[in-house]
N, C-alpha and C positions, 0 to 999 in steps of 0.2 A: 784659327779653329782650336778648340780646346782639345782634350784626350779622347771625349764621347762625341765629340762631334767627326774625331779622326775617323773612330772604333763605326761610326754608325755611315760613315759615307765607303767606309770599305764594305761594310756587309750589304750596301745597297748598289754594291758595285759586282758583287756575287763573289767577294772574297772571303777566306776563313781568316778569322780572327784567330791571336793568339791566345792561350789559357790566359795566362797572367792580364792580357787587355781584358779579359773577361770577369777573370775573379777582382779586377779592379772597380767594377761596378759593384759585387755583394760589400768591399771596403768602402767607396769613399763618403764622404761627411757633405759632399754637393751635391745634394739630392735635387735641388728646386733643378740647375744645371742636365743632371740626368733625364729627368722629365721630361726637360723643353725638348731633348733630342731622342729621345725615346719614341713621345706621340706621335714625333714624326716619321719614324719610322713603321710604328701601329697604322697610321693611314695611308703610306704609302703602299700596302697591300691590304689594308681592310676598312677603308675611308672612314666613316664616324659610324657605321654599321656595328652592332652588337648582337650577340645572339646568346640567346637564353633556354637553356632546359632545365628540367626539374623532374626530383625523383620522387617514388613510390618507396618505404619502406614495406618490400612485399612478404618479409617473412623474419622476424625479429628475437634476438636475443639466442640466448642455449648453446653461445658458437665454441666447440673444442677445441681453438684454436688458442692461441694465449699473447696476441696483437696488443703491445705493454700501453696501449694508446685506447684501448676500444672498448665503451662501454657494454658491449653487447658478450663479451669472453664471460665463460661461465666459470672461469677461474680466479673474475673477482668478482666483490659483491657492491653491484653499483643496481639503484634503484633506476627501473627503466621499464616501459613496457614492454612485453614479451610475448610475442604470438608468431603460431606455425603458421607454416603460406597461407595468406589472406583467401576469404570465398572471393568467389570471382566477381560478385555485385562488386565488390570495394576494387577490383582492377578498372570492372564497367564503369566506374562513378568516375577515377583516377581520368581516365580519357576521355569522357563524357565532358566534364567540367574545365578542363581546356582545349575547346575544340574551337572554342573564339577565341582563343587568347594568341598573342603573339610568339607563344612559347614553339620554337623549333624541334622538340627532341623530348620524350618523356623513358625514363629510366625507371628500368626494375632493379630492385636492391634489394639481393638478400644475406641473411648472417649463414655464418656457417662454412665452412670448405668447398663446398658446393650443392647444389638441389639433387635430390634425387632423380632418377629419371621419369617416373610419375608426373613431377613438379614442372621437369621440363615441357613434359608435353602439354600441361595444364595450361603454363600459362601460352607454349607456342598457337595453340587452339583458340583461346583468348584470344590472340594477339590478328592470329589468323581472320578471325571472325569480324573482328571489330571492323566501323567503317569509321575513316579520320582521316585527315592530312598530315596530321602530326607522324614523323618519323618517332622510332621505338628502338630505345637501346637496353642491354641488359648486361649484369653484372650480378652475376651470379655464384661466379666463383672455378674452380678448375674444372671444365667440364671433357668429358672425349670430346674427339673427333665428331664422332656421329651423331653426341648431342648437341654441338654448337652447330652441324648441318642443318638441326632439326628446326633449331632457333631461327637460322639466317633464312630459307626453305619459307619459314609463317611471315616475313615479314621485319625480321629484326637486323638492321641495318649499321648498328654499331654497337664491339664489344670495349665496356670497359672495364680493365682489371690492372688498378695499379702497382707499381714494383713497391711503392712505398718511401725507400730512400737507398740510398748508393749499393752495393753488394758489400762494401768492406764496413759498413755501419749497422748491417741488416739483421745479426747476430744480437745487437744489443735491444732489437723492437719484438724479434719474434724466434721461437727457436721448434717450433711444432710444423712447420716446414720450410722448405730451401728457396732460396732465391733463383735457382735453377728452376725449380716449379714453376714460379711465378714466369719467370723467360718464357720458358715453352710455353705457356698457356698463351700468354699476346703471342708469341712466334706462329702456332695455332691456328689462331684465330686471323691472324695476317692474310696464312696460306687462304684459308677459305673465303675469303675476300671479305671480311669484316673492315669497316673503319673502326679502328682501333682507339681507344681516348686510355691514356696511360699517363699516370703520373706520379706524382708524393704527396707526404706530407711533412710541413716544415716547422722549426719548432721542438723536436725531438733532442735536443743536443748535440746536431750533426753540424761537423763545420763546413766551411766554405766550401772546401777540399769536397767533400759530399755531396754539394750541392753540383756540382763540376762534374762529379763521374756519374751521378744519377742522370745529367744531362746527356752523357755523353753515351751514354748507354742507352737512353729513347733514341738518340736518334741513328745508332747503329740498329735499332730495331723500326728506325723508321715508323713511327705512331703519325698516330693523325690530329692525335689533339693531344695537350697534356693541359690535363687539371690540375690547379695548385692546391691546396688543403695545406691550412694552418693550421696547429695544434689548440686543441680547445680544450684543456686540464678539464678532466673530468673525476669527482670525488667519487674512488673508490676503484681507479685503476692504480698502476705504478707510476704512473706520470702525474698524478692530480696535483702535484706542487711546481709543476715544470712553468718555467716562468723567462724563458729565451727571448720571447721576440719581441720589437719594437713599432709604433706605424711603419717607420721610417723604412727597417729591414723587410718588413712584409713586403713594401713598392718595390726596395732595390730588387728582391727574390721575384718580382714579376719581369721586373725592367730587366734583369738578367736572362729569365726564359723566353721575351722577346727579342734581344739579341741574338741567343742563340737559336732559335728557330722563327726566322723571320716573316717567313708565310706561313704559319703550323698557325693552328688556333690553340690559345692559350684560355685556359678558362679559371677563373677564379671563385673558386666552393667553399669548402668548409670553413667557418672559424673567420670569413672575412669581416664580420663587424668587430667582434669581439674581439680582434687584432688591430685590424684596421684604423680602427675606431673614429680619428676625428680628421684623419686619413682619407676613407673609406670613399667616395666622390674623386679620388684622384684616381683608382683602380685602371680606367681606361687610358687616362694619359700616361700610367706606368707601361701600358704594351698591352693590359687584357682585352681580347675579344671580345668575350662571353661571360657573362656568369650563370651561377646554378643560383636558380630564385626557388623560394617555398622553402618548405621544412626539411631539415637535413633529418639524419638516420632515425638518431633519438632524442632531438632537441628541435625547440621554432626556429624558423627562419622568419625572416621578412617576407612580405606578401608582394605577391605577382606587382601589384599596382605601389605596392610604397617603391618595389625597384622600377617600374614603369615611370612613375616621376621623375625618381631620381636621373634616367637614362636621359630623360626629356630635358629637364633643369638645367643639365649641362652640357646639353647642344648634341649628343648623340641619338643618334635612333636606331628601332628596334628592326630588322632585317625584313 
């Protein structure tokens, strides 16, 4: 047996692995190797199943926040569309128009520090009324107590608010609030019984080392899904020249977070083509669950059915 096939029959044995067998995944140069023993691990808690949600940009741009990665900060000048909380026709059309689709989870996403309370109720009322099977997640931002009651109370079944990247790297992505913040907010949201989906984004400069204590810190907070997000250089932020990642490190960085959380649902979002690229087909044999299909915050995605083929082409299916 080789080093990953060591590393993956002790985690299927219910052992903890060491850092160093770990951070030997985001190193090594035998990727094809990593894979073969990865997927197998992906199926042995989530067989060739896939699951897929997709989000609503429901309130965009103007954010006082200064996230050195995010076209929507009003502290640089990045051309993008810009609108206050959407009328509620555009949330009705949002969950209307995938009520046949296979998509599991629709998500509200908005800019900003958080909604106001107004906002909260708007869309809880929305969300209240609607008739769907689709489950509804929001991400909204730092909310009280009693507004994420208000949220979970209509109908919204999971929150997601990522940390970003490690604490000791977090200084250099954003400095308009703490990473403390961020903690409590999923801590929060835990108590009141949210499924929780927390994650980063990779790509920023952060080294392995990063990648390692960002892990290790989901799952001292115990989340319930972590979403990956690759950096997608966007012209007219601080980061528009960042130029880190490789296909290759995108999979290892997936194949790592299903090592380290072997039954967690790992989901792979942002920046997957544009990284991925010729990659991008290997995504579920690196470890991923799930991905986020349709249009990300302020750029196209691919559409429900080109990722519907693609699920199909290569022998998985949609849950």
């Amino acid at each position: 047996m080789n080093q990953f096939e060591l590393l993956a029959d002790k985690i299927l044995k219910n052992k903890t692995p060491k850092d160093e067998e770990l951070l030997s995944i985001l190193e090594t140069d035998d990727l094809e190797d990593l894979l073969k023993v990865s997927v197998k691990i992906r199926k042995h808690f989530f067989g060739n199943t896939v699951h897929l949600c997709s989000i609503l940009n429901t309130k965009s741009g103007m954010c006082g926040e200064d996230c050195k990665f995010c076209a929507q900060s009003k502290h640089y000048n990045v051309d993008i569309v810009k609108h206050p909380f959407v009328k509620e026709e555009k949330i009705n059309d949002f969950i209307d128009k995938n009520e046949n689709t296979n998509l599991h989870r629709l998500c509200f996403v908005t800019s900003g520090k958080k909604l106001v309370r107004k906002e909260v109720n708007k869309l809880s009322e929305l969300i209240r009324d609607s008739f769907t099977s689709k489950k509804f997640c929001a991400s909204v931002g730092v909310l009280s107590e009693e507004e994420l009651k208000i949220l979970k109370e209509a109908g919204v079944s999971r929150y997601h608010h990522n940390l970003e990247t490690s604490r000791s790297f977090y200084d250099k992505i954003c400095t308009t609030h703490s990473y403390n913040e961020r903690v409590k907010t999923v801590k929060k949201a835990k108590e009141i019984g949210f499924s929780v989906c927390c994650g980063g984004i990779f790509g920023m400069g952060e080294s392995d080392e990063d990648i390692l204590e960002l892990a290790s810190t989901l799952k001292e907070l115990d989340v319930d899904s972590i979403p990956i997000n690759f950096l997608n250089s966007i012209k007219g932020t601080p980061f528009e020249k960042y130029n880190f990642l490789t296909p290759e490190k995108c999979l290892k960085i997936i194949v790592f977070f299903r090592f380290y959380f072997p039954d967690k649902e790992v989901l792979v979002c942002a920046g997957r083509i544009e990284n991925i690229k010729h990659l991008h087909e290997k995504v579920f044999d690196a470890g991923a669950s799930g991905i986020m299909t349709g249009d990300y915050l302020t750029r196209k995605g691919r559409t429900y059915r080109q990722d519907l083929q693609m699920i199909e082409k290569i022998g998985y299916s949609v849950l």
